[in-house]
C-alpha positions as CSV (number, residue, x, y, z in Angstrom):
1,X,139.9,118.8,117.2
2,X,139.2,116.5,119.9
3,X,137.2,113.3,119.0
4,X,133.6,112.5,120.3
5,X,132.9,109.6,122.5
6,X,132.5,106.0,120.3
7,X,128.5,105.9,119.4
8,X,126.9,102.8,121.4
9,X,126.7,99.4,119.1
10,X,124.0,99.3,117.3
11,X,122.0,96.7,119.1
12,X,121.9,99.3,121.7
13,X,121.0,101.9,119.7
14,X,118.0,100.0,117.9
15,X,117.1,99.0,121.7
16,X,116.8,102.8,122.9
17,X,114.6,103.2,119.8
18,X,111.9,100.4,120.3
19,X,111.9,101.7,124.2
20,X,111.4,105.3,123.0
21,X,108.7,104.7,120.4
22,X,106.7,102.4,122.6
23,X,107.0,105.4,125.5
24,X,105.8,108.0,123.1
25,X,102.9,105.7,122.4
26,X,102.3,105.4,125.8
27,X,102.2,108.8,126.7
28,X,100.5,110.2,123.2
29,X,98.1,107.8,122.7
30,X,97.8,106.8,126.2
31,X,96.8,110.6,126.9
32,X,94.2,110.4,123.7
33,X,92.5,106.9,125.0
34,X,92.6,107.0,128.9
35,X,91.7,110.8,129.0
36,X,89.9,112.7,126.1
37,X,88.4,115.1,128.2
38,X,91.7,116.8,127.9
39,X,91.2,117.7,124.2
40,X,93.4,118.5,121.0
41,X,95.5,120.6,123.7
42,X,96.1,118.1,125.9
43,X,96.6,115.8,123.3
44,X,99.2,117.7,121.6
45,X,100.7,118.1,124.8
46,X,101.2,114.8,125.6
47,X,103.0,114.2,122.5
48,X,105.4,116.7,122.2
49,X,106.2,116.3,125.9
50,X,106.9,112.7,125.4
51,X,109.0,113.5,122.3
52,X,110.6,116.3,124.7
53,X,111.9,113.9,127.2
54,X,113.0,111.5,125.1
55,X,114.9,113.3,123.1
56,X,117.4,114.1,126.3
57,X,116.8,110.1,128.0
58,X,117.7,108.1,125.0
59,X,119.1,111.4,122.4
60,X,122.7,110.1,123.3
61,X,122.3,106.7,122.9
62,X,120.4,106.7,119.3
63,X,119.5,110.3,118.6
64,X,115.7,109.9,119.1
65,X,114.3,109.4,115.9
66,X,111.6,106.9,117.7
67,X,109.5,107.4,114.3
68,X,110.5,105.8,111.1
69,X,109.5,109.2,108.8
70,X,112.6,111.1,110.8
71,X,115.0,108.0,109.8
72,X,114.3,108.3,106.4
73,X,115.0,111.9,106.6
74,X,118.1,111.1,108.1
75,X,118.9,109.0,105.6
76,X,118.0,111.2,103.3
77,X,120.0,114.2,104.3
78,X,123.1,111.3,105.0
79,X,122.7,111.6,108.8
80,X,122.6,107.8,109.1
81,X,123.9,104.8,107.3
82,X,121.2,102.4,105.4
83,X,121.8,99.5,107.4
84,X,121.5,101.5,110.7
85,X,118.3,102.9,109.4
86,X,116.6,99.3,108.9
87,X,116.9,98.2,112.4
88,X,115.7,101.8,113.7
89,X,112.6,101.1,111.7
90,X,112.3,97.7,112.8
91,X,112.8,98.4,116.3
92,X,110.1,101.8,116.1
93,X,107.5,99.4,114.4
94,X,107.9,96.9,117.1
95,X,108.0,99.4,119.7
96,X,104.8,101.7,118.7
97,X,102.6,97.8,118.7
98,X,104.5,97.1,122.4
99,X,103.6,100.2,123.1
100,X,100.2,100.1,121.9
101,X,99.7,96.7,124.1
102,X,100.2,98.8,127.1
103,X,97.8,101.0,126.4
104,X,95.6,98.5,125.7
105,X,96.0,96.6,128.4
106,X,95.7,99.2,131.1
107,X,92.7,100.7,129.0
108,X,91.3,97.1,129.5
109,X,90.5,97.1,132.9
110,X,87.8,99.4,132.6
111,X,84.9,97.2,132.4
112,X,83.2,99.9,130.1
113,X,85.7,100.0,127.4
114,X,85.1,98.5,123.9
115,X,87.9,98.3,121.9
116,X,85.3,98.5,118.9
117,X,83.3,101.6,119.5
118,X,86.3,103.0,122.0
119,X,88.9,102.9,119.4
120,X,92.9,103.2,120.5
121,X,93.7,106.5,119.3
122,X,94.1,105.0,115.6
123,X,93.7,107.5,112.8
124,X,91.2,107.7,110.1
125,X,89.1,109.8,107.8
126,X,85.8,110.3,106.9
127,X,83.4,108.2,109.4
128,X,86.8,107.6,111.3
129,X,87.7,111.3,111.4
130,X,86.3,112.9,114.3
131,X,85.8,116.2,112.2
132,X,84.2,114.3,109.2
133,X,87.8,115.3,106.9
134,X,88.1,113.3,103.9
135,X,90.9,111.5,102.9
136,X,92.0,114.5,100.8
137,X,92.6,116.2,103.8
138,X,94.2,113.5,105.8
139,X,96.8,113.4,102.8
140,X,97.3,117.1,102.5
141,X,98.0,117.3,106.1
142,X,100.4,114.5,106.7
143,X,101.9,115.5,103.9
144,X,103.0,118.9,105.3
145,X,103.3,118.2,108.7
146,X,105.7,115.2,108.4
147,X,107.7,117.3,106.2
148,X,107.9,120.6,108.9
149,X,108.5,118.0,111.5
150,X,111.9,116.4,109.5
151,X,112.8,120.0,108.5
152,X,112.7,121.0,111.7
153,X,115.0,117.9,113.1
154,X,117.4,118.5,110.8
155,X,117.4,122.3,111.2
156,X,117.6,121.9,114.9
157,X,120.4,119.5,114.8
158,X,122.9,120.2,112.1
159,X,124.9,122.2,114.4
160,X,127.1,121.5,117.7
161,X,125.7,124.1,119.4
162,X,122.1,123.4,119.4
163,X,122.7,119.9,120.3
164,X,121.7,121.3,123.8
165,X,118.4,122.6,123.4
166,X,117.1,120.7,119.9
167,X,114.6,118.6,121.9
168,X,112.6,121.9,122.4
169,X,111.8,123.3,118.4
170,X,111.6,119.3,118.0
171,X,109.1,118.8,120.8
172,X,107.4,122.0,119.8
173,X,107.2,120.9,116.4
174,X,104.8,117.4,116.9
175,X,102.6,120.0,119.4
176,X,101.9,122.2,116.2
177,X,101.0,119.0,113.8
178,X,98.9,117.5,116.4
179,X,96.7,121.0,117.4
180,X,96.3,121.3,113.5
181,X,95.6,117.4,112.8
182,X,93.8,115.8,115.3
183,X,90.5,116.5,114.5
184,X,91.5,115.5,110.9
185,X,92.6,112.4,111.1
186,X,94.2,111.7,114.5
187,X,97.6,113.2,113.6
188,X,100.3,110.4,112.4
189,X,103.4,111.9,111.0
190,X,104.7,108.8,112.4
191,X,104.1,105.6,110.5
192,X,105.2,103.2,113.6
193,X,102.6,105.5,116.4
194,X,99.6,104.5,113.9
195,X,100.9,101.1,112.9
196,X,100.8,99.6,116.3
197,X,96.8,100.6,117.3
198,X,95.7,100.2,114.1
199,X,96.8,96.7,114.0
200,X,95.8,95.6,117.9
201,X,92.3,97.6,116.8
202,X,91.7,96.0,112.8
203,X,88.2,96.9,111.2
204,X,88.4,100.6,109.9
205,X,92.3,101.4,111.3
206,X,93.5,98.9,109.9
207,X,92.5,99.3,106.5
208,X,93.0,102.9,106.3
209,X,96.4,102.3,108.0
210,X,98.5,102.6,104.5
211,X,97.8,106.3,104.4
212,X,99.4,107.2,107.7
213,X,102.4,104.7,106.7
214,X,102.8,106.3,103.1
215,X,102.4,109.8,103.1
216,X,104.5,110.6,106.4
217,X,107.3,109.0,104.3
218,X,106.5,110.7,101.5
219,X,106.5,113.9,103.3
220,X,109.8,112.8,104.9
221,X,111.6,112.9,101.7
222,X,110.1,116.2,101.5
223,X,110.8,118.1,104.2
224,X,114.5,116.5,104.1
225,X,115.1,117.8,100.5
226,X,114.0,121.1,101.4
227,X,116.1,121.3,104.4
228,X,118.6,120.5,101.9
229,X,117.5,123.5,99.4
230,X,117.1,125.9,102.0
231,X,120.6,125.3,104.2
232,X,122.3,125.7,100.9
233,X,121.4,129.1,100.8
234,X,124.6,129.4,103.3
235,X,127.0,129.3,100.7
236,X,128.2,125.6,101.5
237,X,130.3,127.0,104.7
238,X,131.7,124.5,106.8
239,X,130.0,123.6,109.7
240,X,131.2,121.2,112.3
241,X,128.8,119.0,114.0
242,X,129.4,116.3,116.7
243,X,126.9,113.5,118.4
244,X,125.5,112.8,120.0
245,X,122.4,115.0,119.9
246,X,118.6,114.5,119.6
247,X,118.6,113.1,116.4
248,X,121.6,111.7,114.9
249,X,124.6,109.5,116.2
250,X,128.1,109.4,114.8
251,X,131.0,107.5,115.6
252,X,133.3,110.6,115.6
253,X,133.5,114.4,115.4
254,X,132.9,115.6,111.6
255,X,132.9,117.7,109.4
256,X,130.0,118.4,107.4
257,X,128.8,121.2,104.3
258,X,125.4,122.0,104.3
């Protein structure tokens, strides 16, 4: 068994994730403020394009988490050590407010934008909902989609050979939650994307900003512990898995039982 190349130092890995949350931002929330005519589809587009192509730029440098809900579930499911799993968040956090500055500040020169009554693609219910949903809904749905999405990162990823082609389900995956939750609430599942807008915007975002940090987590632990229930329906067989891939760096080829 031949070993896999050494994972980059963390530093560098915690780097590649504050670059690709800030460029999901960009291109997500970018898409949602600089062009709305394109609607939910567009929208959901944008995301899962962004989360596409990063998932094969910076995949083999930090496995692409860019969203602190997926780290959890990593750590969750043991895919990454604690200490490697605070800087990922702390890096994601930083990146989704760099990256809500660009997006700001290009939005900015338009002479008819208001930050105010413009918003910056923060999410919210009720008057901040753009369908009128509650905040029962905004739970219920951030609840389950955060937990899909996790589910299917760790599905797509637990083996070698769909190292390859995981970006796609995974990409796939935030187009679904964002066609079903944008006119909900804006679609999180990604406490650092609605972290950095909400705090650049305040008022409204910002106070409704715990939900879309909480529940994504919550349903992180979720979805990770059913992937957990559901891939031991395989009888426990051996399964050897090797980084990196679009979600989860290790130092060296392993051996895992799922």
């Amino acid at each position: 068994m031949s070993a896999a190349p050494a994972q980059p130092a963390l530093p560098i890995r915690a780097l590649a994730e504050f670059l690709g949350t800030a460029l999901l931002v960009v291109g997500g929330v970018g898409t949602a403020v600089a062009a709305p005519d394109t609607g939910t589809v567009g929208i959901a587009l944008a995301f899962g394009l962004s989360l596409l192509v990063l998932a094969y730029t910076i995949g083999p440098v930090s496995g692409c988490h860019i969203n602190p809900a997926v780290t959890l579930g990593a750590l969750v499911a043991k895919r990454i050590e604690p200490v490697a799993a605070g800087a990922y968040v702390v890096a994601q956090v930083l990146g989704g407010l760099a990256g809500a500055g660009v997006v700001l500040g290009f939005r900015s020169a338009d002479p008819t934008f208001d930050l105010a009554a413009d918003g910056l693609g923060t999410n919210g219910w009720g008057e901040a909902s753009t369908g009128g949903y509650g905040i029962g809904a905004a739970i219920v749905v951030e609840l389950v989609l955060t937990a899909l999405l996790v589910m299917v990162v760790l599905a797509a990823t637990a083996r070698t050979s769909n190292a390859a082609v995981a970006g796609i389900p995974i990409g796939l995956a935030l187009v679904v939650a964002h066609l079903v939750a944008v006119p909900v609430d804006g679609t999180s599942v990604n406490p650092a994307r609605s972290l950095g807008p909400a705090l650049l915007s305040g008022g409204t975002a910002l106070s409704q900003v715990w939900l879309f940090v909480v529940v994504p987590l919550v349903g992180a632990v979720v979805g990770a512990v059913l992937h957990r229930v559901l891939w031991s329906a395989d009888g426990g067989h051996a399964v050897t898995t090797a980084t990196p891939d679009p979600t989860t760096p290790a130092a060296t080829e392993r051996t895992a039982r799922h």
